[in-house]
C-alpha positions in Angstrom: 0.0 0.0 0.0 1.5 3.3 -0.7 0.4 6.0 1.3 0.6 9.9 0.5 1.0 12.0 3.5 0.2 15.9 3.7 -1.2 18.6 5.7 -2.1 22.2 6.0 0.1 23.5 9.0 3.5 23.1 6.5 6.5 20.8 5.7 8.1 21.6 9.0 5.3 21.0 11.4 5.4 18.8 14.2 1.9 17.1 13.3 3.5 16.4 10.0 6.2 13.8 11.4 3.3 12.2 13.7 1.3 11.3 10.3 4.6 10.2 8.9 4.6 7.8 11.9 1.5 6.5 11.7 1.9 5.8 8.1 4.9 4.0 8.4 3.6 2.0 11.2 1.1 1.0 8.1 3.2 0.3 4.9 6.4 0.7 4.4 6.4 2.8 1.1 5.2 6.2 2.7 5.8 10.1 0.3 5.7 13.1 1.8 4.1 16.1 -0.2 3.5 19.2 1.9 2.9 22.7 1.9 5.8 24.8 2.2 4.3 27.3 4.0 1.3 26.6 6.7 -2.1 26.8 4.6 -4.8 26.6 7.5 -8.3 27.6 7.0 -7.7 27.2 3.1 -10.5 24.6 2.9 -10.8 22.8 -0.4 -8.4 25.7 -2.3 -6.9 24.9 -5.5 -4.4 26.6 -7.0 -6.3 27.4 -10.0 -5.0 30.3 -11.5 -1.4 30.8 -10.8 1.4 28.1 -11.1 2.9 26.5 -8.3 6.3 25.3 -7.3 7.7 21.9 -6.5 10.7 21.8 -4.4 12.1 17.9 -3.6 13.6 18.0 -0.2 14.8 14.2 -0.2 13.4 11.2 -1.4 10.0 10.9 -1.6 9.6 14.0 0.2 8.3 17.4 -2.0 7.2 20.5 -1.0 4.3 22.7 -2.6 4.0 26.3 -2.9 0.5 25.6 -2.7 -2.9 24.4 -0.8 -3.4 21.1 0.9 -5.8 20.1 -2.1 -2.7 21.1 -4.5 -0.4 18.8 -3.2 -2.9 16.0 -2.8 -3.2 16.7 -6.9 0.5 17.0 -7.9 1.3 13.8 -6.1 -1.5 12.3 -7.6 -1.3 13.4 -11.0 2.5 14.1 -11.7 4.9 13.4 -8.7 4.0 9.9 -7.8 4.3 7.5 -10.7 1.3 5.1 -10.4 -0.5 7.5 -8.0 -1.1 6.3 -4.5 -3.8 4.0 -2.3 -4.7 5.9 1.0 -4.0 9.8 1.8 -3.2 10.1 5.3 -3.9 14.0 6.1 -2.7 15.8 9.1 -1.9 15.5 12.6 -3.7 18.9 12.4 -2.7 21.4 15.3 -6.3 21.6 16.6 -9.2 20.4 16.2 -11.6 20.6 12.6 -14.7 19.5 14.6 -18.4 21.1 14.2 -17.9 23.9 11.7 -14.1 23.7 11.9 -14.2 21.0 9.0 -15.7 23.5 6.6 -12.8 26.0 6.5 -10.4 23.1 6.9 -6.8 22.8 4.9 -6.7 19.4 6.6 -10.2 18.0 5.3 -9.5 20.3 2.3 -6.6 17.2 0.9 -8.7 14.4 2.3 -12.0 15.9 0.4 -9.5 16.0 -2.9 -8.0 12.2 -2.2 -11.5 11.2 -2.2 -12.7 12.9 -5.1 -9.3 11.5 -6.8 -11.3 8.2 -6.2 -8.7 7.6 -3.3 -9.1 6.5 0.5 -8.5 9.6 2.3 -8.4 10.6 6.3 -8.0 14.2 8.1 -6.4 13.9 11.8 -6.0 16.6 13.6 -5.2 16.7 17.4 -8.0 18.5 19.7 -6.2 20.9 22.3 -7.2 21.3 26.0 -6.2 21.8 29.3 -5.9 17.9 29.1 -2.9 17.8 27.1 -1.7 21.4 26.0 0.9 21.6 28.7 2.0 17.8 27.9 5.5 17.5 26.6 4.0 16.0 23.7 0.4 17.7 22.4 -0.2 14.8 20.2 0.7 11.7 22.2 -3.2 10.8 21.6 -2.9 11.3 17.9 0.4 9.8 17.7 -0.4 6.5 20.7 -3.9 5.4 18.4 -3.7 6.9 15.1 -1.8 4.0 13.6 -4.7 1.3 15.3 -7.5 3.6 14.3 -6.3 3.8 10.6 -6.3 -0.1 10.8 -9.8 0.1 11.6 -10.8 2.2 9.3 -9.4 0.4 6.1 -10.3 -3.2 8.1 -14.0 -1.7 7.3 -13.8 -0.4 4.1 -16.7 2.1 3.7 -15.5 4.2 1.2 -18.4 5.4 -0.6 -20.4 3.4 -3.6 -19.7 3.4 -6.7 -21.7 6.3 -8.8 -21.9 8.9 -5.8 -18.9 10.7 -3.9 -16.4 8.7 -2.0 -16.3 8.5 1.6 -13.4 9.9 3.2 -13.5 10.5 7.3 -12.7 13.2 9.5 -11.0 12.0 12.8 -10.2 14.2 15.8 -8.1 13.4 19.1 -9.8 14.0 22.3 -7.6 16.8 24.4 -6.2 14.0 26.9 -3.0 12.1 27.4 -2.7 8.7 25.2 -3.7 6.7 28.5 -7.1 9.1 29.0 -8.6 8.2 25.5 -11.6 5.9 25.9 -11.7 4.6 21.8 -13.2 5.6 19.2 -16.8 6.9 18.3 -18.8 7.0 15.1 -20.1 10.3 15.3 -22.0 13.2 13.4 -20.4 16.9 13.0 -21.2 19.0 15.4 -22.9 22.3 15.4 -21.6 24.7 17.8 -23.9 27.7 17.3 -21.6 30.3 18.3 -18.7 29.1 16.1 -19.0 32.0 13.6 -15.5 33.6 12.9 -14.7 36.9 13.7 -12.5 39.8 13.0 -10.5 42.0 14.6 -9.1 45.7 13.8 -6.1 46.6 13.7 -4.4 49.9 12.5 -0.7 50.0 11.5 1.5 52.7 12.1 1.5 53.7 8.7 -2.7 54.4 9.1 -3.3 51.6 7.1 -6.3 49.4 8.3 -5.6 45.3 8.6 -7.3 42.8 10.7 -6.8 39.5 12.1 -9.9 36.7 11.8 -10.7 35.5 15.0 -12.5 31.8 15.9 -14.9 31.2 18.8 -15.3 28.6 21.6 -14.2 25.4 20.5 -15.2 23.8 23.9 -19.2 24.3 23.7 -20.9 21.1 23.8 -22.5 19.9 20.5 -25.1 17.5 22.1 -24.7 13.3 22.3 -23.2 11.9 19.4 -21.5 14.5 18.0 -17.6 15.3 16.9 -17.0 18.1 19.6 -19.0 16.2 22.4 -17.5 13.0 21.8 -14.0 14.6 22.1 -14.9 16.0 24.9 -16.0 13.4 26.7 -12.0 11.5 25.6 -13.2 9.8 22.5 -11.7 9.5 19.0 -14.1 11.2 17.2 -14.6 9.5 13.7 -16.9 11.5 11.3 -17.7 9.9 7.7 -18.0 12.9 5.1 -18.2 13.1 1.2 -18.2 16.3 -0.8 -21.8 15.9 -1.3 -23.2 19.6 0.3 -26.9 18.9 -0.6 -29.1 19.4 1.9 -31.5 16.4 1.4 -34.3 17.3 3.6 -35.0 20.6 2.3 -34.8 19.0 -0.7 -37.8 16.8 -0.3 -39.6 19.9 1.0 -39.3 22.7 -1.3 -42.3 21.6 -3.5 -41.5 23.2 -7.0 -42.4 22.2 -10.6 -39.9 19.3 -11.4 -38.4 16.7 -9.6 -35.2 16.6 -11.6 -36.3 13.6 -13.2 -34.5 13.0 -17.2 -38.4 14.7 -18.1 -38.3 17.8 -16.7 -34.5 18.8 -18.6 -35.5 21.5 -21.0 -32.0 22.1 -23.5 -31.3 25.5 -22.8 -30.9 26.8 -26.5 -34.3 25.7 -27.1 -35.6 28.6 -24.3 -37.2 31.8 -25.9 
């Protein structure tokens, strides 16, 4: 199995070297294709318009003047010959819980691995007062992320052919390795307060900048839910696809067609 490992906190962050870990713990033929510059909160970002630079740093090991879902696509498409079998995303400095996930660089390369028709996982590492003061932050991520990966390819549930594929969102409770209490299937949570902010600032020069701001990450997101779960010391393990349809308003809004091959009018054919 060959296993493409990447993240959105940079080539140099310590997360980085605890997904190396876990994927070597895994297979034995492991590439590294990183940003080279930390990338959080770009979501699913492409590099789209502009080009971006490849720097090798050793074997198997690049680094991408780019987004999370950019170096996802030049391994994929370009730097890997043969392409790889399971992106390993992460260990993410914080959590990407509730609405975390949606801004996420993290989920951003997992979202792309899947929709590369790949199996794909985000970690990331929730921080607390439980393990924020340890002398390793992600000795949960780094004590059960190898074991929990088994798990999750010993299941396979990927997706079914014909719709997106599955990819899953994992996040590490804020407690030491010996704290965690396993792993829970759970939904995202919603936080209600997690809007992001911004706050003012003005330069010396009199020119006006700002700095976004998140919320609470601590609020409780009810029973069965990413942020509870970790909360509570569970692995919280969220299955996602790039699907964003929201399925019960959906079957509510009561218009004309159904969507059905017989309602398709051909555009030119309009008046």
């Amino acid at each position: 199995m060959r296993i493409l490992v990447t993240n959105d906190d940079g080539i140099a962050a310590p997360g980085l070297e605890v997904a190396e870990a876990i994927a070597r713990d895994l297979s034995d033929d492991v590439w590294t294709v990183a940003p080279a510059f930390e990338q959080s909160g770009v979501g699913h970002c492409i590099s789209y318009v502009k080009p971006t630079m490849v720097s090798q740093l050793g074997e198997r090991r690049f680094a991408i003047e780019g987004s999370p879902a950019d170096c996802v696509l030049a391994a994929q498409r370009g730097l890997i010959e043969g392409g790889v079998d399971l992106v390993i995303s992460g260990v993410n400095r914080g959590n990407n819980a509730g609405e975390n996930a949606l801004y996420s660089g993290t989920l951003g390369a997992a979202m792309e691995g899947a929709l590369q028709g790949l199996r794909a996982v985000g970690l990331s590492q929730f921080y607390g007062p439980g393990n924020v003061a340890l002398d390793d932050p992600f000795e949960a991520s780094r004590a059960h992320g190898a074991d929990l990966m088994r798990r999750l390819l010993d299941a396979d549930l990927w997706g079914r052919p014909g719709h997106y594929r599955t990819f899953y969102n994992v996040n590490f409770p804020p407690v030491a390795a010996a704290e965690v209490r396993g792993a829970a299937a759970v939904a995202q949570g919603y936080r209600g307060d997690g809007r992001m902010g911004v706050q003012p600032y003005d330069a010396p020069s009199g020119r006006q900048y700002m700095w976004v701001r998140g919320s609470a990450q601590a609020a409780d997101t009810g029973p069965g839910t990413d942020v509870a779960a970790n909360g509570r010391g569970w692995i919280a393990v969220t299955p996602m696809t790039a699907d964003l349809t929201d399925r019960d308003t959906l079957a509510r809004l009561g218009l004309d067609g159904d969507g059905s091959e017989g309602d398709l009018v051909d555009a030119r054919q309009a008046p």
